[in-house]
C-alpha positions, 0 to 999 in steps of 0.5 A, a space after each residue: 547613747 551615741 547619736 544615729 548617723 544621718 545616713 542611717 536616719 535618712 536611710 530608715 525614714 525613706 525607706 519607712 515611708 516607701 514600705 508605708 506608702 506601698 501597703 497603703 496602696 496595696 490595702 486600698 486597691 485590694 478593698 476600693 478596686 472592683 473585681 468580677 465574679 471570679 476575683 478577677 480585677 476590673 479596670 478602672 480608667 484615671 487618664 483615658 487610654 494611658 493610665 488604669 488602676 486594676 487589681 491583680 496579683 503576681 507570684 513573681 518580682 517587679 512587673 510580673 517577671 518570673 511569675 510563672 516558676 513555680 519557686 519563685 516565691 522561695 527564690 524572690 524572697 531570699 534574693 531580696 533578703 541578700 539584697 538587704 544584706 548587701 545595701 547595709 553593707 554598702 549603707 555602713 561603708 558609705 559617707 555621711 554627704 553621698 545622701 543620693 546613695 543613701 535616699 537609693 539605698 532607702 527606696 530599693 529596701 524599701 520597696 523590697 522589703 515591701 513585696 516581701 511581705 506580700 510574698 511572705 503573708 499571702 504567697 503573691 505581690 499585689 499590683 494595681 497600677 497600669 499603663 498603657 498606650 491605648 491597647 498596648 499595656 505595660 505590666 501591671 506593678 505597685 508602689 514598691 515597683 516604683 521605688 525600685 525603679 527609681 532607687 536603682 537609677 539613683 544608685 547607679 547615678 551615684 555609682 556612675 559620679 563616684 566613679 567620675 569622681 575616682 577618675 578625675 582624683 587619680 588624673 589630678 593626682 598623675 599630673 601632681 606626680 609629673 608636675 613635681 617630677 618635672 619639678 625636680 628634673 628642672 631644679 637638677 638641671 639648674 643645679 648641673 648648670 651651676 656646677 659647670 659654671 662653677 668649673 669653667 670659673 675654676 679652669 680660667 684662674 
């Protein structure tokens, strides 16, 4: 059997331990977290005045976006079956050495995955961590919200060196065409010299 490619192996395991680590989370905040009488979570102050846990839920994408459409579990779900899609074919065409790409790749499907399967088993994301500056507060997310986060700036990163990395390749390569063509132009001009010399030796005898 032929051994795992190492991108697949770090692409499998960051991504395992992103969806592990969501769903930890998740069950823990949905049985520890206190909810009043209506089912409404209740907040719980970790760093006063800037950092919540409160349990809450979202029919939408990351931080509650699109939560108010009323297809947007349907639509959320297939958008992040493509992506999946998409990040193994960019997983497959990728090189063993870009492991910022491929830790990227690992936490974006990671996470997808991840609220998916709220969205799949319960109908909504389950969201508990809140920030905040005193009364202005940030939308609620989770784990899985995070590793998004993270997984794309890490992407486009990668993206950003890579095409860098092109740039600079195509550059080094024009100066070695002009380098040679200037080359060539030096060495014919050398030899035209030495044709002409040879002339004027023909014409003096």
């Amino acid at each position: 059997m032929k051994p795992l490619a190492s991108r697949w192996k770090t692409y499998l395991w960051v991504g395992l331990v992103t969806l592990v680590l969501d769903q930890a989370t998740k069950y823990w905040a949905l049985y520890a977290l206190p909810k009043d009488e209506r089912g409404i979570g209740i907040a719980v102050p970790f760093i006063q005045n800037f950092w919540d846990w409160r349990l809450s839920f979202n029919s939408g994408s990351a931080f509650g976006m699109f939560g108010n459409l009323g297809f947007a579990r349907v639509m959320l779900t297939i958008v992040a079956l493509v992506a999946i899609g998409a990040i193994t074919y960019m997983l497959r065409e990728s090189r063993d050495d870009q492991r910022r790409l491929h830790w990227a790749l690992g936490m974006v499907a990671g996470g997808a995955i991840a609220n998916v399967i709220d969205r799949i088993l319960y109908g909504k994301v389950t969201d508990f961590i809140v920030w905040k500056y005193y009364d202005t507060e940030w939308p609620t997310f989770n784990i899985a919200d995070v590793s998004l986060c993270i997984g794309v700036g890490l992407l486009l990163l990668d993206l950003t060196k890579q095409a860098k990395a092109e740039k600079a390749a195509k550059l080094a390569a024009k100066l070695a065409e002009d380098s040679a063509a200037a080359g060539r132009t030096v060495s014919k001009s050398k030899q035209q010299g030495q044709k002409r010399k040879v002339k004027k030796k023909k014409k003096k005898r």
